[in-house]
C-alpha positions as a printed Julia matrix, in Angstrom:
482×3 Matrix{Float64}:
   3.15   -0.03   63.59
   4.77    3.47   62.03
   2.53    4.87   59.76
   3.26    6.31   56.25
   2.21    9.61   55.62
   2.08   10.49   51.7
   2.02   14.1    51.23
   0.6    15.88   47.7
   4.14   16.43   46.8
   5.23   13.32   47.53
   2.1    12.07   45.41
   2.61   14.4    42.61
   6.27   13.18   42.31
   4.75    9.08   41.81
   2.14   10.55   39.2
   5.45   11.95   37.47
   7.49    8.87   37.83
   4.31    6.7    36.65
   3.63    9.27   33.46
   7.15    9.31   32.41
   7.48    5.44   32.96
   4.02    5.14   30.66
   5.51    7.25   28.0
   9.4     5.54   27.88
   6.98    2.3    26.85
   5.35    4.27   23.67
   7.44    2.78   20.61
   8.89    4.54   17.8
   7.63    3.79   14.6
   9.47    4.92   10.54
   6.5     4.08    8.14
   8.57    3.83    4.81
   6.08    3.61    1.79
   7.5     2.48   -1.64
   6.19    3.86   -5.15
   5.03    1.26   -7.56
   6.74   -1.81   -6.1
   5.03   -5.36   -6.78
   4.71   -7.86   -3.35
   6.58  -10.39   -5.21
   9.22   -8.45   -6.5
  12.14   -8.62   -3.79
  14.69  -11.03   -2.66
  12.54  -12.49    0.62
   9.54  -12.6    -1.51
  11.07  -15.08   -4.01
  12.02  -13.23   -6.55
  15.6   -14.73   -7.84
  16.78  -11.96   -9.48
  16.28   -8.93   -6.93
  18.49   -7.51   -5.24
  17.2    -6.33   -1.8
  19.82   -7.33    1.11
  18.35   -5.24    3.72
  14.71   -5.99    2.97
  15.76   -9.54    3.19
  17.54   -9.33    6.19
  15.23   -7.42    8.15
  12.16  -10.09    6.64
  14.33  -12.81    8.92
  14.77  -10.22   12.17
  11.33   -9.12   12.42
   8.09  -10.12   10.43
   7.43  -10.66    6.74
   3.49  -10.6     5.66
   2.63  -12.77    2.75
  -1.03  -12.07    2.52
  -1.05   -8.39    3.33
  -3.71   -5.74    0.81
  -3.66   -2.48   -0.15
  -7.38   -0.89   -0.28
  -6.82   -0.09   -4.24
  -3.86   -0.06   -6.78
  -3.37    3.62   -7.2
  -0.85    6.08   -5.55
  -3.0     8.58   -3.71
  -5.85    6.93   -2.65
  -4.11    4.15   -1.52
  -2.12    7.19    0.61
  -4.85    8.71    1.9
  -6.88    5.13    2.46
  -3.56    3.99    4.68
  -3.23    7.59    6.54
  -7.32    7.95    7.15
  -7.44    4.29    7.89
 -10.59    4.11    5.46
 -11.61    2.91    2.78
 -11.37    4.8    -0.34
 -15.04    5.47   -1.17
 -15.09    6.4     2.71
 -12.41    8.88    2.3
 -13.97   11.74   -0.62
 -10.77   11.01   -1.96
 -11.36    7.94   -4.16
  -9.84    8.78   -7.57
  -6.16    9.4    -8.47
  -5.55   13.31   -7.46
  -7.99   14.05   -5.75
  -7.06   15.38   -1.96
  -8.2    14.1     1.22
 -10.72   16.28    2.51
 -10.52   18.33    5.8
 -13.33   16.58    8.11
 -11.4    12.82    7.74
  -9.15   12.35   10.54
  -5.87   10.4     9.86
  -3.85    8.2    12.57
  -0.39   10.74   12.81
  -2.94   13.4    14.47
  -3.79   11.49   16.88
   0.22    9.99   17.86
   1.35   13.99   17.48
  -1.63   15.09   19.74
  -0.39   12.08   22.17
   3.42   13.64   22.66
   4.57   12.34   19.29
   7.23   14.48   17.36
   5.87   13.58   14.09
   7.51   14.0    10.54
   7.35   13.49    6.63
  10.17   13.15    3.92
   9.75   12.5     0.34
   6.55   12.14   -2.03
   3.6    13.57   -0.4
   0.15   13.15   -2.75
  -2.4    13.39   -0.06
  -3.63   17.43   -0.6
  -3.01   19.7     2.5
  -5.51   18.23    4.94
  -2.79   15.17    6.59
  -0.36   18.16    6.74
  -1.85   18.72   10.09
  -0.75   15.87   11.68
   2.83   16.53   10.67
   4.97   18.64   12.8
   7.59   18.73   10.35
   7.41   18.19    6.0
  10.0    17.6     3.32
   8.12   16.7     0.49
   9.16   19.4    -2.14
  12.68   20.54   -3.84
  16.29   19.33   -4.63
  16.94   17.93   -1.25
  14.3    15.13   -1.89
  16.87   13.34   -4.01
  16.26   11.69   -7.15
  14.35    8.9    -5.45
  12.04   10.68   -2.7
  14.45    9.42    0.53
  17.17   12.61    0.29
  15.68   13.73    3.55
  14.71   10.75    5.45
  18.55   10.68    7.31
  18.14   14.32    8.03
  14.96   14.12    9.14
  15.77   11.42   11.92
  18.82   13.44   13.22
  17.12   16.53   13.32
  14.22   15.0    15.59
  13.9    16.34   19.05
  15.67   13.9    21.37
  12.63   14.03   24.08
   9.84   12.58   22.14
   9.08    9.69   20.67
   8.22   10.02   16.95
   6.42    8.81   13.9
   8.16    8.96   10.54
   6.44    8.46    7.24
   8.85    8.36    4.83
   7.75    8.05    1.31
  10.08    7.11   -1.35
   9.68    7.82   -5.59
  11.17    4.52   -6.3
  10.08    2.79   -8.05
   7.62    5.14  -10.35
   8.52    5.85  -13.67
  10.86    6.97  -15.13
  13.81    5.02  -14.53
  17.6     6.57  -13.44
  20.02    6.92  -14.77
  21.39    6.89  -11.04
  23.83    5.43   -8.92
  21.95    1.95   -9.26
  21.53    1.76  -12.86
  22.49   -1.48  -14.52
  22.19   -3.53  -11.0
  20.52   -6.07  -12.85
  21.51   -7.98  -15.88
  18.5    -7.71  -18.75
  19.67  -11.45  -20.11
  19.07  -12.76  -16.48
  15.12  -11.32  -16.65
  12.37  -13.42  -17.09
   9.02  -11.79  -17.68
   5.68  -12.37  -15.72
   3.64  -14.51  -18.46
   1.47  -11.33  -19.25
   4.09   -9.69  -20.47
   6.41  -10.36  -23.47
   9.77  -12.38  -23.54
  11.16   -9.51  -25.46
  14.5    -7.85  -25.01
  12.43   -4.29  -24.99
  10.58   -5.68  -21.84
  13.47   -7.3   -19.86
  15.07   -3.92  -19.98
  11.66   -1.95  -18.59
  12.06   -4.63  -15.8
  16.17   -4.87  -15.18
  15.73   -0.79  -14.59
  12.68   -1.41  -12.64
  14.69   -3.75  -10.58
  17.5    -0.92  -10.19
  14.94    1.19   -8.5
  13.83   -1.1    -6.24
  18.02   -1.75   -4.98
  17.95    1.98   -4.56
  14.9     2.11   -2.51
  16.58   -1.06   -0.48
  19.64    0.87    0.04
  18.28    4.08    1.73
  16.4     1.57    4.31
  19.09    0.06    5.27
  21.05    3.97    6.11
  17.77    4.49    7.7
  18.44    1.39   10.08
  22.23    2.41   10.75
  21.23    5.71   11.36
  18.81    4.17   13.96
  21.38    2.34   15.51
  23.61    5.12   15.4
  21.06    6.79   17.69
  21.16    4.19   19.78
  16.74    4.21   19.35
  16.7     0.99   17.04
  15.45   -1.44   19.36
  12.67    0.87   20.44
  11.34    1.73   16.88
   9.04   -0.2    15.16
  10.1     0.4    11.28
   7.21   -0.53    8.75
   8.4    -1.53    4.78
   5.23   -1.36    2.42
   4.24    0.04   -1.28
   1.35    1.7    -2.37
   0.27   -0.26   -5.36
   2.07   -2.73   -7.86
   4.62   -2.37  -10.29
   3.95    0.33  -13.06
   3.9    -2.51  -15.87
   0.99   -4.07  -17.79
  -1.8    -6.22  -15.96
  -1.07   -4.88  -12.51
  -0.37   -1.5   -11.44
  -4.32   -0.13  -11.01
  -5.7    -3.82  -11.4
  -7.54   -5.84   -8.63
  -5.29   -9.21   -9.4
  -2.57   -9.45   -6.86
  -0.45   -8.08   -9.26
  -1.98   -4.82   -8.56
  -3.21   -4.8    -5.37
  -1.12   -6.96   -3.12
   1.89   -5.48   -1.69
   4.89   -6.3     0.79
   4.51   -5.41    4.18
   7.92   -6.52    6.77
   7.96   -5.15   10.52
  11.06   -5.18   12.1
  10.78   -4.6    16.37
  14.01   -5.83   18.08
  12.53   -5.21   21.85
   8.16   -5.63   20.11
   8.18   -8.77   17.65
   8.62  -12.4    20.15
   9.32  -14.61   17.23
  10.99  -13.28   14.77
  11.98  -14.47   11.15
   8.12  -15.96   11.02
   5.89  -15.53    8.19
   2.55  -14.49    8.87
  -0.08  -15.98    6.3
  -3.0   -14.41    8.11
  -5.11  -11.5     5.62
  -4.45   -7.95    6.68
  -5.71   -4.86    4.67
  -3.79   -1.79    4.63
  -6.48    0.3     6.48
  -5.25   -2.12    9.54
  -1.97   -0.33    9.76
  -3.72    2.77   11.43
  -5.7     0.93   14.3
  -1.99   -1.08   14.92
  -0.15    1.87   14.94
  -2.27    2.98   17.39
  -2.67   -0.03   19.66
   1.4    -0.21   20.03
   1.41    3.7    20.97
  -1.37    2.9    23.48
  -3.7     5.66   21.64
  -7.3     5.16   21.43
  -8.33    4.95   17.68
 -11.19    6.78   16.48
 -14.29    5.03   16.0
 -13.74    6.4    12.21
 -11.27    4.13   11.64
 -12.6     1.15    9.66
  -9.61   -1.26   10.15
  -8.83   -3.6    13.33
  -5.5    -3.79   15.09
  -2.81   -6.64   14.2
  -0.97   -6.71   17.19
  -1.5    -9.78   18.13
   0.53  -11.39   15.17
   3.51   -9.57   16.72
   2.88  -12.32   19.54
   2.24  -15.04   17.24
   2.67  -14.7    13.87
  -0.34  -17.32   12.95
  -3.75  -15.77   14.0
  -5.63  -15.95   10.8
  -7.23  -12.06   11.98
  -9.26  -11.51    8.36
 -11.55  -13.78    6.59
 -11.72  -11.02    3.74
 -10.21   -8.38    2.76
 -11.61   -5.2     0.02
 -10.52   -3.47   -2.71
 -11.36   -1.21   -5.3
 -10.77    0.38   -8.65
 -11.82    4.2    -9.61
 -10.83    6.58  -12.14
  -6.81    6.57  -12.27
  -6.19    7.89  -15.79
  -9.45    6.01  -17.29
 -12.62    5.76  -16.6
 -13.16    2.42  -14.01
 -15.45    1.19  -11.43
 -14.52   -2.54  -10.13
 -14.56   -3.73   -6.22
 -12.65   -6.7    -4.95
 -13.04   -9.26   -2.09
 -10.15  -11.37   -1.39
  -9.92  -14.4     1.01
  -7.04  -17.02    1.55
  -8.07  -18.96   -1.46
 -10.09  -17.12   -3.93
 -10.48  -13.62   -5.37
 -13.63  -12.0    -6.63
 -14.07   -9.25   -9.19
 -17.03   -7.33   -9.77
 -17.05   -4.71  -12.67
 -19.62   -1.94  -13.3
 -17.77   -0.86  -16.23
 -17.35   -4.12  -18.6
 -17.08   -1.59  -21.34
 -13.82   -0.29  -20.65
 -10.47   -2.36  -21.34
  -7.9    -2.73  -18.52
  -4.98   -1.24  -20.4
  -2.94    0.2   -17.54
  -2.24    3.74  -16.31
  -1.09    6.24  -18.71
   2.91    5.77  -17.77
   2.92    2.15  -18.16
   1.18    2.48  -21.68
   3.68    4.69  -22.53
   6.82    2.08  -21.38
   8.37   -0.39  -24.09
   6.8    -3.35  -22.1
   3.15   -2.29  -23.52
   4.76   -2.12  -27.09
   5.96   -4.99  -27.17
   2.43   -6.22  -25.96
   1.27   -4.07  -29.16
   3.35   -5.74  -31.36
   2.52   -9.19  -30.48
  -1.15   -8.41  -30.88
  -0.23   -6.64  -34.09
   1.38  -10.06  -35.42
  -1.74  -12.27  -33.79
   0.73  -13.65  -31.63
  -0.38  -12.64  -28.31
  -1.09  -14.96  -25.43
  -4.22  -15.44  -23.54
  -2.54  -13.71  -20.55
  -0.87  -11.22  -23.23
  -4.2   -10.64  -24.45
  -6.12   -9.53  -21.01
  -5.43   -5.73  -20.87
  -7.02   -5.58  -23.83
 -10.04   -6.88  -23.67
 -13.52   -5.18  -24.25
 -16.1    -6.16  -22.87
 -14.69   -7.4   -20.37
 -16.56   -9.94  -17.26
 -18.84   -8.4   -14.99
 -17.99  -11.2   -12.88
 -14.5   -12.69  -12.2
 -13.53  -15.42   -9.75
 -10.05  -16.78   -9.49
  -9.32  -20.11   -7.11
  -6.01  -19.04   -6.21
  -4.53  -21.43   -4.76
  -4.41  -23.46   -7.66
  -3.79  -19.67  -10.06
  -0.97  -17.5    -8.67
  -1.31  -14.95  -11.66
  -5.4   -15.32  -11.57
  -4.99  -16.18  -15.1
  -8.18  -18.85  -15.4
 -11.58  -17.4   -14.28
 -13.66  -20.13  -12.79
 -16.88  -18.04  -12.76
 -18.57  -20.54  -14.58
 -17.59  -23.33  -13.59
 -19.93  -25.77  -11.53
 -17.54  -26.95   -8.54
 -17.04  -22.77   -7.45
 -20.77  -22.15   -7.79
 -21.32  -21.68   -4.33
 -18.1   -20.06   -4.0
 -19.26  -17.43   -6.36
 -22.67  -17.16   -4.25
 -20.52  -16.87   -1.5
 -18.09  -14.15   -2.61
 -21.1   -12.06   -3.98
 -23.24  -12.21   -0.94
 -20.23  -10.94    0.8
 -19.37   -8.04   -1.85
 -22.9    -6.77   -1.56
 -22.84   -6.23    2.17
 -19.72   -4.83    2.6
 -20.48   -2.34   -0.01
 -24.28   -1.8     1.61
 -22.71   -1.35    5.13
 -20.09    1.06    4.09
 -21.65    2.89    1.74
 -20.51    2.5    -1.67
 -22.31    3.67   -4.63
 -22.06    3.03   -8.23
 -22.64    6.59   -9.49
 -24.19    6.8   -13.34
 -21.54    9.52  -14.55
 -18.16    8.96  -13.57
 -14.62   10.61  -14.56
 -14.11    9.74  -18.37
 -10.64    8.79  -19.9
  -8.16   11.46  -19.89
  -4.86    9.32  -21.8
  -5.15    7.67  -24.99
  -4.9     4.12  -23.53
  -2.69    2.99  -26.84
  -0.4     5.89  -26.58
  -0.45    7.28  -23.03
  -0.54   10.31  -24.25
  -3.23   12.75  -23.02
  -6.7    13.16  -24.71
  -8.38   16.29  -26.28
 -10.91   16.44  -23.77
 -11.94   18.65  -21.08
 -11.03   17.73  -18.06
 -13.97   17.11  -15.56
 -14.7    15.15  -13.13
 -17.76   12.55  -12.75
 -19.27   11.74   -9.69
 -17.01   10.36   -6.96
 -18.12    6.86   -5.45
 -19.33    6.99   -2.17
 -19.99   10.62   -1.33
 -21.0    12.39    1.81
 -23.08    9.59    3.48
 -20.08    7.55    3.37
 -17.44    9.71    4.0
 -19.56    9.82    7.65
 -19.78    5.92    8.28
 -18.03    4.1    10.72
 -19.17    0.59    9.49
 -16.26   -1.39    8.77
 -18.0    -4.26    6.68
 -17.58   -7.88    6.83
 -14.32   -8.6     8.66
């Protein structure tokens, strides 16, 4: 029998062959990250007035989530609770403003340290720690565009051609304040019909018709991103992500733990990743999950300081529960706050340290003709139950919702008999994941800053309270109940 003789160079050209074949396997992935859009609020979601064409048809070519959470309703630290992978009382960075801090790794260090060409365009909000992980950054200037995504095409074709690479591309639509742009008067104001916490009131369908406008713009720009893709001739490779950061910028949900506020849209489109696609996957998924995934399709090892789980199995099969529950929480975002939420498939739990304080809204939406129109049905005694929510003070320490039976979480069964264990249930549950990651309910936290009936800012000095959580959590890797 001839023998084979394998000589180093021989061997050193397999290891080569092997480590290049590894590494044509590693996915590309554009995270695209909406300001201020609600989950319900395009075309694939339900909505009938909408218009999103290429949300809706990349919902039926890849994988729309209908149960998916954000951490907590409030632009940067729901940015820096998605990037770290962590909670926001685990970050240091748990109120509105305040910037991640150097010592908490996020996910796109790890993919650029892995061979990654790595890159942001549009609104940034996370302080200068994350910058590290970015090889390249447009987040500042007239190129941005009116909207956030003036970069995002630039960005991709500007890419070195040898890598694979992460994009996070962060839009501005759709924050306040509306247009006038290249969108404006999309949608018809007649043809609106207001949530029931909000006012049937000409005023109001406007705020939501340009609303609307912002979200067509933000659909448009995904869909150049796609072509542009495609163009490339990388689209079936890249794994492009569609989520928001928090809920629309109207009354009763933007900053609230109802899932007005705190649920958003998340759609995965993977030509050559996702085996059944045009499924909708029901199972619970928290937005500190998108790290861990991320990760898992790169073949990266997460850090242990990552406190979500991987999802990759849905892209398999779409119905794998994954969560039982799923956390959120509300901190200072214009107003002093301190609630925490646990969420499972059928009921919602609300716990608030701070049943002094009403649940107006942040400062822009209280500032928007939707909240005075709210004003002036209150003014007249004509305001709704629902209407009359945001204004309530006190407020319940203790709120439970049976949602499958509530979409808006409008009646709080708390108190009623048949949820009783429920309630036992959902507080047991609240107390250990906020024992095991290391939440604290500090005694002086950051006051109000806005006028909560005007929106306009306060006479007051500007200081902050004490943050929740604090050093001993920002060092846990406890990832609670799962």
């Amino acid at each position: 029998m001839k023998r084979i003789y394998i000589t180093p160079l021989l061997l050193a050209f397999f290891f080569v062959l092997l480590s290049s074949q590894a590494k044509a396997k590693q996915p590309n992935f554009v995270f695209i990250i909406a300001d201020d859009i609600g989950w319900d609020d395009l075309g694939c979601y339900g909505h009938p007035l909408v218009k999103s064409p290429n949300l809706d048809r990349m919902a039926e070519e890849g994988i729309q989530f209908s149960n998916f959470y954000l951490t907590t309703s409030s632009c940067s630290p729901s940015r820096t609770s998605i990037i770290s992978g962590r909670y926001p009382h685990n970050t240091g960075a748990a109120e509105l403003h305040t910037p991640l801090p150097e010592e908490i790794l996020t996910f796109p260090e790890l993919l650029k340290k892995a061979g990654y060409f790595t890159a942001q365009a549009g609104k940034w909000h996370m302080g200068d720690a994350p910058r590290r992980g970015f090889d390249v950054i447009h987040d500042s200037g007239p190129s941005m565009g009116d909207g956030g995504e003036g970069m995002w095409l630039e960005t991709l074709r500007q890419r070195p051609k040898d890598k694979p690479f992460f994009m996070w591309f962060a839009a501005l639509d759709a924050h306040r304040p509306w247009g006038p742009n290249e969108f404006s008067g999309t949608h018809d104001p007649a043809a609106v019909h207001p949530p029931v916490y909000l006012a049937d009131a000409m005023p109001t369908k406007i705020d939501l018709a340009r609303y609307y406008d912002e979200i067509t713009r933000f659909d448009h720009y995904i869909g150049e991103v796609e072509r542009e893709l495609e163009r490339q001739g990388v689209l079936d490779e890249t794994v492009i992500i569609v989520m928001s950061d928090n809920g629309r910028p109207f009354p009763r949900s933007k900053t609230r733990m109802y899932d007005s506020g705190i649920k958003s849209p998340l759609i995965i489109k993977w030509n050559k990743g996702i085996e059944q696609p045009g499924e909708v996957s029901t199972g619970l998924v928290s937005s500190i999950d998108i790290a861990p995934t991320l990760l898992d399709l790169a073949s990266v090892e997460p850090a242990e300081s990552f406190q979500g789980k991987s999802f990759k199995g849905i892209f398999a099969d779409p119905t794998i529960a994954f969560r039982t529950y799923v956390f959120a929480e509300h901190n200072w975002h214009d107003h002093e706050a301190y609630e925490r939420m646990v969420r499972t498939k059928d009921y919602l739990y609300i716990l608030n340290l701070r049943p002094n304080q009403s649940q107006n809204g942040p400062a822009d939406s209280n500032k928007s003709d939707s909240y005075d129109d709210l004003k002036k049905l209150r003014a007249e005694g004509l305001l709704s139950a629902a209407q009359a929510d945001i204004f309530i003070v006190p407020r319940p320490f203790e709120e439970l919702y049976w949602v499958e039976n509530d979409y808006d979480q409008l009646l709080n069964v708390g108190s009623v008999a048949e949820h009783a264990k429920k309630l036992e249930e959902m507080r047991r549950v609240m107390d250990q994941w906020r024992k095991e990651t290391e939440d604290s309910s500090p005694l002086v936290l950051t006051g109000n800053w806005y006028d909560k009936e005007t929106g306009n800012p306060l006479d007051v000095e500007r200081t902050r309270g004490t943050m929740p959580g604090g050093p001993k959590a920002m060092k846990t890797t406890e990832k609670g109940p799962f």
